[in-house]
NUZATI-193974 format. One record per residue (C-alpha): residue number from 1; x, y, z. Coordinates in pm, 1 decimal. Layout:
<rs>
<NUM,<X,Y,Z>>
...
</rs>
This chain:
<rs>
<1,<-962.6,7831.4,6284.1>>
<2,<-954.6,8139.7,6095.3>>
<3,<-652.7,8136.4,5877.9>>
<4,<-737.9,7770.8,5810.4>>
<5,<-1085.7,7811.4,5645.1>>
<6,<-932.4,8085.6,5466.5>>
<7,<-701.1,7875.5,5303.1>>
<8,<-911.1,7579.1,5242.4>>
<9,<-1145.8,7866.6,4988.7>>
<10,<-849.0,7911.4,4842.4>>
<11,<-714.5,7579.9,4725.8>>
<12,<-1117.9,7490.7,4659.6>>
<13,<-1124.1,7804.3,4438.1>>
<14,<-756.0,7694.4,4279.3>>
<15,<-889.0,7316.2,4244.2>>
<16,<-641.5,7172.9,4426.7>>
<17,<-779.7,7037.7,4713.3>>
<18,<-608.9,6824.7,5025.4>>
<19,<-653.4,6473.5,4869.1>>
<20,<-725.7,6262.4,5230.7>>
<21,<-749.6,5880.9,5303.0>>
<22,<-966.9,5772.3,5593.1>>
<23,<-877.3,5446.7,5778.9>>
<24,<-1157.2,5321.5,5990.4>>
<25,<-1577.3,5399.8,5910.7>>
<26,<-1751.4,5332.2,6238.8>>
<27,<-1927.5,5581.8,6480.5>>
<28,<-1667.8,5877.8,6406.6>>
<29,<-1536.7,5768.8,6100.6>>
<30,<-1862.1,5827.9,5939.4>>
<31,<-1928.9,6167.0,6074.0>>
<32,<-1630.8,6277.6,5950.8>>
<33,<-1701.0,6153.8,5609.8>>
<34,<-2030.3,6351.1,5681.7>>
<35,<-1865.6,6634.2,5750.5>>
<36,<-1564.2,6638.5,5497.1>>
<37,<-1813.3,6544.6,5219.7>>
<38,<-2073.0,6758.0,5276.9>>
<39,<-1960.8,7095.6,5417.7>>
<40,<-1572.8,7174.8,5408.6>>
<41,<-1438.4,7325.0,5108.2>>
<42,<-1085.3,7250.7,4978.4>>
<43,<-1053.3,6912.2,5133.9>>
<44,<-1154.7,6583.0,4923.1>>
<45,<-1219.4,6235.6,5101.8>>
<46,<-1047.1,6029.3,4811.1>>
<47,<-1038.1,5691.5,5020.5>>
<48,<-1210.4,5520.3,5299.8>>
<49,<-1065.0,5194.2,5392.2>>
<50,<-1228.9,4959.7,5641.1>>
<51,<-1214.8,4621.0,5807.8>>
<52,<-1526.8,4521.7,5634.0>>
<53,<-1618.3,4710.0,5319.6>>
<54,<-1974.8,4773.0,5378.2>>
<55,<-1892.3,4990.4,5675.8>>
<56,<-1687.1,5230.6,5416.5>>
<57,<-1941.7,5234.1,5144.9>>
<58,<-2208.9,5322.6,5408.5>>
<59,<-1991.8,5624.7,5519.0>>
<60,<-2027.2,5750.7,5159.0>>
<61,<-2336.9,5678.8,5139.4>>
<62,<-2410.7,5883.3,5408.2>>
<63,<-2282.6,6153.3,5286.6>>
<64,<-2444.1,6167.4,5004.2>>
<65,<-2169.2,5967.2,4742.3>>
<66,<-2330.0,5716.5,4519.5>>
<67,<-2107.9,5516.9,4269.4>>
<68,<-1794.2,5430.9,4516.8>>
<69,<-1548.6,5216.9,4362.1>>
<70,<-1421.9,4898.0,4541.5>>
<71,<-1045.7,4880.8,4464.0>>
<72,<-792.1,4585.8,4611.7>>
<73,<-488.9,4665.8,4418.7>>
<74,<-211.0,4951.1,4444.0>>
<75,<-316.8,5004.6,4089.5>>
<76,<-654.2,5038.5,4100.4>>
<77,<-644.2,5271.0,4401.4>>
<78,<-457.2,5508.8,4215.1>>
<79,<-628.9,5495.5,3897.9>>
<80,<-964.8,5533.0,4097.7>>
<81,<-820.1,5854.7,4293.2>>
<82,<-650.2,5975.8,3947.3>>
<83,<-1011.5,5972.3,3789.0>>
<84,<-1185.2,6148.4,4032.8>>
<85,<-1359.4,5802.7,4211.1>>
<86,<-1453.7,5758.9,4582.5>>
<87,<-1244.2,5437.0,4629.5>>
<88,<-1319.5,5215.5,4895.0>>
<89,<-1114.7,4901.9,4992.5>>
<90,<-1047.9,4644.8,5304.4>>
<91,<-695.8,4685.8,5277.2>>
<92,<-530.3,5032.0,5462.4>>
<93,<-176.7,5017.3,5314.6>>
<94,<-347.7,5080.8,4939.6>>
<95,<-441.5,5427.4,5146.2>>
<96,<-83.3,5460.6,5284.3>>
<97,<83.4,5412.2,4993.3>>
<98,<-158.5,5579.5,4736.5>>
<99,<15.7,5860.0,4499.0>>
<100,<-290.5,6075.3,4497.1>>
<101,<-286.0,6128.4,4869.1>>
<102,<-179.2,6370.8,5088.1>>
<103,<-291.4,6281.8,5460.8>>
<104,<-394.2,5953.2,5620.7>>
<105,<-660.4,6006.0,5908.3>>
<106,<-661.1,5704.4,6123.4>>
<107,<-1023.0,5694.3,6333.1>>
<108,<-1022.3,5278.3,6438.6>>
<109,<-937.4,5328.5,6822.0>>
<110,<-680.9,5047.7,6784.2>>
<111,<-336.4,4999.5,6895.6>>
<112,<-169.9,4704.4,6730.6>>
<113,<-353.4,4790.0,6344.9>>
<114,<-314.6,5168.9,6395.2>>
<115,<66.5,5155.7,6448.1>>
<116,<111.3,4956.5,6128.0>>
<117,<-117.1,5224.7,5927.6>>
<118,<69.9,5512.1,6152.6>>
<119,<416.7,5373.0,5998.3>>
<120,<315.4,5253.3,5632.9>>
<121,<179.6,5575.7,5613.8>>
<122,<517.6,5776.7,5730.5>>
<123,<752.0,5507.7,5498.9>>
<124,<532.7,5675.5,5212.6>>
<125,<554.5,6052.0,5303.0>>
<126,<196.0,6083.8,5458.4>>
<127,<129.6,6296.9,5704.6>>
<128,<-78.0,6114.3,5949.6>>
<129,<-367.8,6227.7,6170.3>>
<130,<-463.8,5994.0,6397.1>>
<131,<-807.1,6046.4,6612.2>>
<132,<-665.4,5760.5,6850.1>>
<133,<-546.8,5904.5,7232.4>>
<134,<-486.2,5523.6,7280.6>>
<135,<-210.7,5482.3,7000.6>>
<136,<-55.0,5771.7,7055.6>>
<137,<-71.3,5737.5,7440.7>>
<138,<115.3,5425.3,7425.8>>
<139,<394.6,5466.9,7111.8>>
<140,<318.3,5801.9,6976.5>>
<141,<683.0,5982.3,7074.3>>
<142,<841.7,5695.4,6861.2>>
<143,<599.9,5764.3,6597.7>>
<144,<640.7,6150.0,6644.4>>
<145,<1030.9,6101.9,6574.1>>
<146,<963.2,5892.8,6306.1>>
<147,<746.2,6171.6,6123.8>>
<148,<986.2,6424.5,6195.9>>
<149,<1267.2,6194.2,6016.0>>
<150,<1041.9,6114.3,5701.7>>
<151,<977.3,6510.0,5713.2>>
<152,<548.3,6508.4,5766.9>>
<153,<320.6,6598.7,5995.4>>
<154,<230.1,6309.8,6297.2>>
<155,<-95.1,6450.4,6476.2>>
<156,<-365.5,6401.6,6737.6>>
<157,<-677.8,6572.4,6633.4>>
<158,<-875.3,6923.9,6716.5>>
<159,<-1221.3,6858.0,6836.5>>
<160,<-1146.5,6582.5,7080.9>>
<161,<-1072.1,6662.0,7397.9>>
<162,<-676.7,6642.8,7389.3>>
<163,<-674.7,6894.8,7058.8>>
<164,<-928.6,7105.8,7222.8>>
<165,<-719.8,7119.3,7586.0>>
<166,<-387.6,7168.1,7394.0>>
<167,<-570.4,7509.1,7151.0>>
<168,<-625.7,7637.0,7480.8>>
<169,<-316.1,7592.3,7608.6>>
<170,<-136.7,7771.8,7329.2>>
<171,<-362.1,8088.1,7367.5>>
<172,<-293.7,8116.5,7710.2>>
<173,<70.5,8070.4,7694.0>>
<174,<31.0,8282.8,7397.3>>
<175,<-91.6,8602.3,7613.4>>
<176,<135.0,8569.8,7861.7>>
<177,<12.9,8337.3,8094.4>>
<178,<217.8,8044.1,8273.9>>
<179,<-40.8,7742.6,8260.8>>
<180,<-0.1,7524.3,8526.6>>
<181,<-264.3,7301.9,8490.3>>
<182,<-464.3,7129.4,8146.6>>
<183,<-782.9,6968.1,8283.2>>
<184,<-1087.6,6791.6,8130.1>>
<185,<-1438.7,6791.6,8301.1>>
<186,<-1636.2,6447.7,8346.4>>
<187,<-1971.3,6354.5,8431.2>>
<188,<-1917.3,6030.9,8538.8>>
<189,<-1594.8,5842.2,8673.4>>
<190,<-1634.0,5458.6,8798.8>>
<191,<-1379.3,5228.6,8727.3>>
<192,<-1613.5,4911.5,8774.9>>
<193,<-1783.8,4947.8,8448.0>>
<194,<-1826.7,4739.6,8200.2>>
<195,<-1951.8,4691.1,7883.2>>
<196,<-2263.8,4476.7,8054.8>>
<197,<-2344.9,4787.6,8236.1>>
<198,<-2278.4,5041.9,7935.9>>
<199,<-2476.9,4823.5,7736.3>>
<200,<-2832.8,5026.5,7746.1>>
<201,<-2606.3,5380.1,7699.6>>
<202,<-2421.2,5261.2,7417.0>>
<203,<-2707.9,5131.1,7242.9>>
<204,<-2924.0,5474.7,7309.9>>
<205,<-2589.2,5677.3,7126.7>>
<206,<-2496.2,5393.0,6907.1>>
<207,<-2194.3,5310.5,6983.8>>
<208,<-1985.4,5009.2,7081.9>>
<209,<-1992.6,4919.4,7467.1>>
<210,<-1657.3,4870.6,7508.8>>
<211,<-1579.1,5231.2,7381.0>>
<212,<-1811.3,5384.8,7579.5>>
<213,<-1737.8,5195.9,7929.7>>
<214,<-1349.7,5322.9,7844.2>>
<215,<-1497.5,5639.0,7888.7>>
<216,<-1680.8,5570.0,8208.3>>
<217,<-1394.2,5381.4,8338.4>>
<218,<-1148.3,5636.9,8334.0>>
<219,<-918.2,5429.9,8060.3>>
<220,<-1000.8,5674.3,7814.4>>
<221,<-937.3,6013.3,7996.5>>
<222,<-625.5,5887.7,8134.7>>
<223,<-506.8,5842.9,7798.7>>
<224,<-640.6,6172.5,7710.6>>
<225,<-419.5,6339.1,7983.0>>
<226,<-160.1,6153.7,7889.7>>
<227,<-139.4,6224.2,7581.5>>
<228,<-169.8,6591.4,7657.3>>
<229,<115.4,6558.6,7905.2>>
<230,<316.8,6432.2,7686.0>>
<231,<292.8,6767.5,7441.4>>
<232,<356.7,7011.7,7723.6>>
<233,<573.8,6819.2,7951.1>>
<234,<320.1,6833.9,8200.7>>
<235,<295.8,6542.9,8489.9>>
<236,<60.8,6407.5,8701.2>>
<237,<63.0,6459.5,9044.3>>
<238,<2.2,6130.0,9171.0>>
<239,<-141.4,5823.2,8992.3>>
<240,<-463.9,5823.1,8840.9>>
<241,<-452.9,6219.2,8915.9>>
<242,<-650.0,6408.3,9127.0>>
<243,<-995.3,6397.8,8951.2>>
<244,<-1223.7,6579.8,9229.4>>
<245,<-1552.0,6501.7,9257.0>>
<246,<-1801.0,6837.1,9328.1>>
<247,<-2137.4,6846.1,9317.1>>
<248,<-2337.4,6809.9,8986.7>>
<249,<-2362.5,7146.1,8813.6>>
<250,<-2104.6,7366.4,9015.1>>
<251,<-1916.0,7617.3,8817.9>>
<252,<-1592.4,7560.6,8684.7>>
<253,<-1444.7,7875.4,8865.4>>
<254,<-1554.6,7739.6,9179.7>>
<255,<-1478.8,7361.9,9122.8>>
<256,<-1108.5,7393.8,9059.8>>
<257,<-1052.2,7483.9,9421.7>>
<258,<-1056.8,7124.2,9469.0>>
<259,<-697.6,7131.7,9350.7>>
<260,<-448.6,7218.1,9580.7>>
<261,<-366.3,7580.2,9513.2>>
<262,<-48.7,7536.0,9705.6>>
<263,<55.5,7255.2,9462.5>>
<264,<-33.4,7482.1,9182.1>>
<265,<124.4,7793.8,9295.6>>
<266,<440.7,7621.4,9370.9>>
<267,<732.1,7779.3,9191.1>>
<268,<946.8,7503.5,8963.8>>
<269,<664.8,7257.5,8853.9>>
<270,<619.5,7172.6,8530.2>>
<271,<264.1,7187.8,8566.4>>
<272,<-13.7,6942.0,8558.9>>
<273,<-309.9,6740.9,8389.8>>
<274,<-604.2,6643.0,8566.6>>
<275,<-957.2,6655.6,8546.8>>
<276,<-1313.9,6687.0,8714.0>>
<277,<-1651.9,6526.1,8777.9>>
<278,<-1945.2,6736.0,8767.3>>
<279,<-1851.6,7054.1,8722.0>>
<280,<-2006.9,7274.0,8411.7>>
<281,<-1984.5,7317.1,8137.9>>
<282,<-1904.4,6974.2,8069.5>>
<283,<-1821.7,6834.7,7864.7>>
<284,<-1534.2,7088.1,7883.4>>
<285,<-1183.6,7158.2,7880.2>>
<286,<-987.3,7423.6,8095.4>>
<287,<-627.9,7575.0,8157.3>>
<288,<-586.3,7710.9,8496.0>>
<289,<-288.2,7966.3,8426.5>>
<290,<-38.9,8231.8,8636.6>>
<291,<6.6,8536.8,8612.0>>
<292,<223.7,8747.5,8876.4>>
<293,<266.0,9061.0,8750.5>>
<294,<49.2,9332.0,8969.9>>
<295,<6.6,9580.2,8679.9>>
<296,<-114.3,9281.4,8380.1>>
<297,<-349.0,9137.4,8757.4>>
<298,<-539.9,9430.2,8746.7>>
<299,<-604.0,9401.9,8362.6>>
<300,<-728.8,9047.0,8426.4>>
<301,<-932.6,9158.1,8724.7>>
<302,<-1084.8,9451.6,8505.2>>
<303,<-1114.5,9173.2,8250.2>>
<304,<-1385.6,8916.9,8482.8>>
<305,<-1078.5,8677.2,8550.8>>
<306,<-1040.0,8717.2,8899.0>>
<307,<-766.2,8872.8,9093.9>>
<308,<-518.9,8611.7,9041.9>>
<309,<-258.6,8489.9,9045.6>>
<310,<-464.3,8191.1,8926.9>>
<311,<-668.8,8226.6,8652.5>>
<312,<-909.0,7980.9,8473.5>>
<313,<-969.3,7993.2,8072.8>>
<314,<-1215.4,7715.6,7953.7>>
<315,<-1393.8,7576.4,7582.4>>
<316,<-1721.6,7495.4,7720.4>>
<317,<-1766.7,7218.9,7412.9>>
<318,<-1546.9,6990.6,7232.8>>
<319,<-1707.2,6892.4,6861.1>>
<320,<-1541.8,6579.9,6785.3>>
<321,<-1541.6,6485.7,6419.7>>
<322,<-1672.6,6883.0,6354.9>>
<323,<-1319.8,6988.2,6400.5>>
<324,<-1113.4,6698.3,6270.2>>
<325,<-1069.1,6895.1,5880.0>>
<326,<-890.3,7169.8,6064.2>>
<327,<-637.4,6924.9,6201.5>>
<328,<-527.8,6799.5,5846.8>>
<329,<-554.9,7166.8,5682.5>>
<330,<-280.2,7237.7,5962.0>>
<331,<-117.1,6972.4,5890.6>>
<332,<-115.8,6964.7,5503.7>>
<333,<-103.6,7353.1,5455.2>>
<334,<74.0,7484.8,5765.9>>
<335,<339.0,7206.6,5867.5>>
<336,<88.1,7275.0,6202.0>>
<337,<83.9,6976.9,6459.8>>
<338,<-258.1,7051.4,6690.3>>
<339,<-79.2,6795.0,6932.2>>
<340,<193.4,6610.9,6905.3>>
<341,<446.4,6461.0,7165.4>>
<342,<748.5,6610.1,7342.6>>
<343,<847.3,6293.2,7500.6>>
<344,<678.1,6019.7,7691.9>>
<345,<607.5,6245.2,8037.9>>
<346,<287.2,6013.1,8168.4>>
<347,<203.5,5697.0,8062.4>>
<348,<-125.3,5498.7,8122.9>>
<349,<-79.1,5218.7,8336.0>>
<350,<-293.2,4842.3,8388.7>>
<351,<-511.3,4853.1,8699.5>>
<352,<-715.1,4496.6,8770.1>>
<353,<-1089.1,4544.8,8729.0>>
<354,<-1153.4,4238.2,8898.5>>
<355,<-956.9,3984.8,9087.0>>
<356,<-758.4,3762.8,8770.5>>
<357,<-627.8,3437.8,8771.6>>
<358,<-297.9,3326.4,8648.1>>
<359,<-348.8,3162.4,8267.6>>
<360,<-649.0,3400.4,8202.6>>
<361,<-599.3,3621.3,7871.9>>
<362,<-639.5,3992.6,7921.2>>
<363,<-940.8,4156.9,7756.4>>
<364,<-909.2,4523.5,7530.2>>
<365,<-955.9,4844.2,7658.1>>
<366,<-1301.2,4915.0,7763.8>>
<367,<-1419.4,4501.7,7884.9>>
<368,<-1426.6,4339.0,8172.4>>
<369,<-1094.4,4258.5,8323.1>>
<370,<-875.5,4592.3,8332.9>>
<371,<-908.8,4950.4,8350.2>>
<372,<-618.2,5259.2,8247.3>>
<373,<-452.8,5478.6,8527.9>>
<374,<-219.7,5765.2,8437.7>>
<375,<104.5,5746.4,8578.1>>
<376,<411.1,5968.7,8538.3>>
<377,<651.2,5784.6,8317.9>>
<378,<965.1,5803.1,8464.7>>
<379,<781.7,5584.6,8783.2>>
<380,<634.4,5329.1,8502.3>>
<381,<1033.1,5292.5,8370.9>>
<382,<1115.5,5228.3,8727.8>>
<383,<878.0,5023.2,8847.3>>
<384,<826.0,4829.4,8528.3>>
<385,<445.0,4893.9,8513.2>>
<386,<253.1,4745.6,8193.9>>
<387,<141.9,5022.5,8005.7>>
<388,<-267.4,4904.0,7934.0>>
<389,<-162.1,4997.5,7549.1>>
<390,<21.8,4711.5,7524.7>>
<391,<-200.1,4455.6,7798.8>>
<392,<-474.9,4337.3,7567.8>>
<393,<-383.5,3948.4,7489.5>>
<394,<-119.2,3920.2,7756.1>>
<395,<-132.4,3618.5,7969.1>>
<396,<-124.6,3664.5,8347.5>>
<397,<162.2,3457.4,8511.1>>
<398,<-12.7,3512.3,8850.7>>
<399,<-307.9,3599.9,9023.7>>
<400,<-397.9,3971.0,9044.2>>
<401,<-567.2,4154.1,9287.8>>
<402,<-861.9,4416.1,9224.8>>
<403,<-717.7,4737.9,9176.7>>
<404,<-358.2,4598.0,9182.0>>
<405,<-150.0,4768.3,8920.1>>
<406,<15.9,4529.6,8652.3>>
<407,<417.9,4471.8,8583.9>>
<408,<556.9,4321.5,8302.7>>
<409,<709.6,4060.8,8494.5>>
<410,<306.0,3948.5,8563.9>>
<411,<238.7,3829.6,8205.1>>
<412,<340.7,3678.4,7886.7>>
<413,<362.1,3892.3,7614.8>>
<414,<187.2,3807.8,7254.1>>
<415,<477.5,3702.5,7001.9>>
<416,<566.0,3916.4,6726.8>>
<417,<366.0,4184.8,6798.5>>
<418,<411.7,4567.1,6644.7>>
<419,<332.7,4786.2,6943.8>>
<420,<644.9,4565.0,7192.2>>
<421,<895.3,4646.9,6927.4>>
<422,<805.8,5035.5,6892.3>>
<423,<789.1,5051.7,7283.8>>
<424,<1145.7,4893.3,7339.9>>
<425,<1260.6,5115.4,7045.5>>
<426,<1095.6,5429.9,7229.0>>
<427,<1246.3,5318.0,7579.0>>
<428,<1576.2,5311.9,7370.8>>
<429,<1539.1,5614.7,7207.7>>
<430,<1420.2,5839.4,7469.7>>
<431,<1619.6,5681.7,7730.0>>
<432,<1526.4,5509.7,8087.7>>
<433,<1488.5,5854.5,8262.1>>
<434,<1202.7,5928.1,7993.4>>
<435,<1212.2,6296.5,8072.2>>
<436,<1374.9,6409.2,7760.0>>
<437,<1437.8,6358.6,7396.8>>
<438,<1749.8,6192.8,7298.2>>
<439,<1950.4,6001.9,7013.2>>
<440,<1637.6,6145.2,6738.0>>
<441,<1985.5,6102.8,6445.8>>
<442,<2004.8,5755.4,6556.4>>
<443,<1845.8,5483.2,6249.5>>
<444,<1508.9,5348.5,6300.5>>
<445,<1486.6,4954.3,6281.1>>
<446,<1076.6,4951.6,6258.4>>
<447,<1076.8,5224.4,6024.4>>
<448,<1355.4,5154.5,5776.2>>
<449,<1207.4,4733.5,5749.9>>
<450,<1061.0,4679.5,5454.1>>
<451,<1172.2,4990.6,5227.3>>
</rs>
């Protein structure tokens, strides 16, 4: 980002950098700590709070800080930040409601936890970044309009795939082009795994099994797309998408003729996601766009892009926690969302992994029981599908069938439980239809508690 890295020189240079709070130091927390720390100018990691302690002082460590101070009172957070001190602490509101701070960055891959930190953080006029397709894929219009109410920024990150996809998206729209399609290239797609057979790849990388088999499983992607949706007003075309399989290594220009070009060319859509396995590069991100005009077709053509009137625009690479300062120097600096919901458009939906038994508890995202299917959201209102966002400790009232797709009338919700109450209040809000934004003046219940 050009303008971005511009401006980050010039608050270093000024000495007023972003001040940013980190919830969450595993896997990606601590390479953005890496990366914050060590390279980007104009952007200070004041705060790292996580579940256990240890994990946050390693992140510093890591990048090079010596000396953190441990802090567990409102007090001591802000006289660490005030004197210049890498604070570190178990306890995420202290980061939410911190004076010194200007952004939250949420990184845990939680639902439940992450909407509390999401909304602390808002109630105290932070913007929030969250590097969590899961969260946002399941209450993040809800959490949008309560960010635009409190007046700051509520954002899904560049670098992942979703921030990556959406970039694109706005530079092709920005030239002129209608896109009709965001997509996301996979090398694998088997909704059978599990964190038993992730186990020797997660271990290779580092990471936890159940994140990675989300991956594998399609969970994660369909959140992805989802999420992605959501900002454009895309849909899917049918559940779970298309998601063509081509033959490992075939070129992206060729692979997307495994879409429907009819379906793509029709005139009124809104346009879709989807995605592809084992086409290059990969792991990529592409638009397919439109373009109609003969004169601005022969441009293209002279250009290498074909003939039209479909064209394909792709980031061969997406750089993760590389990317994620550019997100909050948007944010901070540029009122700048890199992705943020419309409206719900497509949901993720619970598919059965495995047969399950009435009384069993369902698993998280990523185990052995369930796996996530995107699904446009208007069908989820009607049918009364479980979003998988919200499955995790449910208790089936009946046996399920492999690859049977869950309702809320098959389980007992949790009591009490965050995530319920911010999905009936974004049902409410946004109305059954969920195909527009509606009511946004009306008060917010979740929001307002507390203050």
């Amino acid at each position: 980002m050009i303008i971005v890295d511009t401006a980050l020189k010039k608050r270093e240079a000024e000495g007023r950098p972003i001040r940013v709070g980190m919830v969450g130091a595993g896997f990606m927390g601590r390479g953005i700590a890496l990366q914050i720390v060590g390279v980007v100018p104009g952007i200070d990691l004041v705060a790292i709070a996580n579940r256990h302690v240890d994990g946050a002082r390693r992140a510093y460590e890591e990048a090079g800080v010596t000396g953190t101070r441990e802090v567990s009172t409102q007090q001591d957070m802000d006289a660490a930040i005030s004197r210049g001190e890498y604070a570190i602490t178990d306890d995420a509101n202290l980061i939410c409601r911190a004076k010194g701070i200007d952004a939250v960055l949420e990184v845990t891959g939680a639902v439940e936890f992450s909407a509390a930190v999401a909304l602390e953080a808002i109630r105290h006029q932070k913007h929030i970044v969250v590097m969590n397709a899961e969260l946002d894929g399941t209450v993040g219009p809800i959490l949008k309009a309560y960010s635009d109410e409190a007046g700051v920024i509520f954002t899904n990150t560049d670098g992942d795939q979703p921030g990556v996809m959406m970039n694109l998206y706005r530079f092709v729209k920005g030239i002129g082009v209608e896109p009709v399609m965001c997509g996301n290239i996979k090398g694998l797609h088997d909704p059978y795994r599990n964190p038993t057979t992730q186990e020797g790849f997660a271990r290779q990388w580092k990471q936890k099994a159940n994140m990675v088999t989300s991956f594998a499983d399609g969970t994660k992607i369909s959140f992805e797309q989802a999420i992605v949706a959501n900002a454009t007003g895309m849909r899917v075309a049918q559940r779970g998408m298309w998601g063509p399989t081509v033959p490992s290594g075939t070129p992206l220009d060729e692979a997307i003729r495994s879409f429907p070009q009819d379906e793509l060319l029709a005139e009124g859509t809104a346009g879709y996601v989807d995605y592809l396995v084992g086409a290059v590069p990969g792991p990529g991100v592409f638009v397919i766009g439109r373009h109609d005009h003969p004169l601005q077709q022969h441009y293209l053509n002279l250009y290498k892009l074909g003939q039209g009137p479909l064209y394909v625009f792709y980031t061969p690479y997406h750089l993760c926690h590389f990317e994620v300062h550019n997100t909050i120097a948007r944010a901070v600096l540029f009122d700048d969302a890199t992705l943020a919901p419309v409206a719900p458009f497509v949901e993720v939906v619970t598919a059965a992994k495995i047969d399950l038994k009435a009384g069993e508890t369902i698993d998280g995202l990523g185990y052995y029981m369930t796996y996530g299917l995107a699904e446009n959201a208007d069908v989820v209102e009607r049918d009364d599908l479980l979003p998988i966002g919200v499955a995790e400790g449910c208790v089936l009232r009946r046996d399920v069938a492999k690859d049977e797709v869950l309702t809320y009338a098959d389980v007992k919700l949790p009591d009490g439980r965050l995530i319920d109450r911010l999905r009936q209040e974004q049902r409410e809000r946004f109305g059954k239809s969920y195909t527009k934004n509606s009511g946004l003046g009306r008060p917010n219940p979740v929001l307002t508690e507390g203050r």
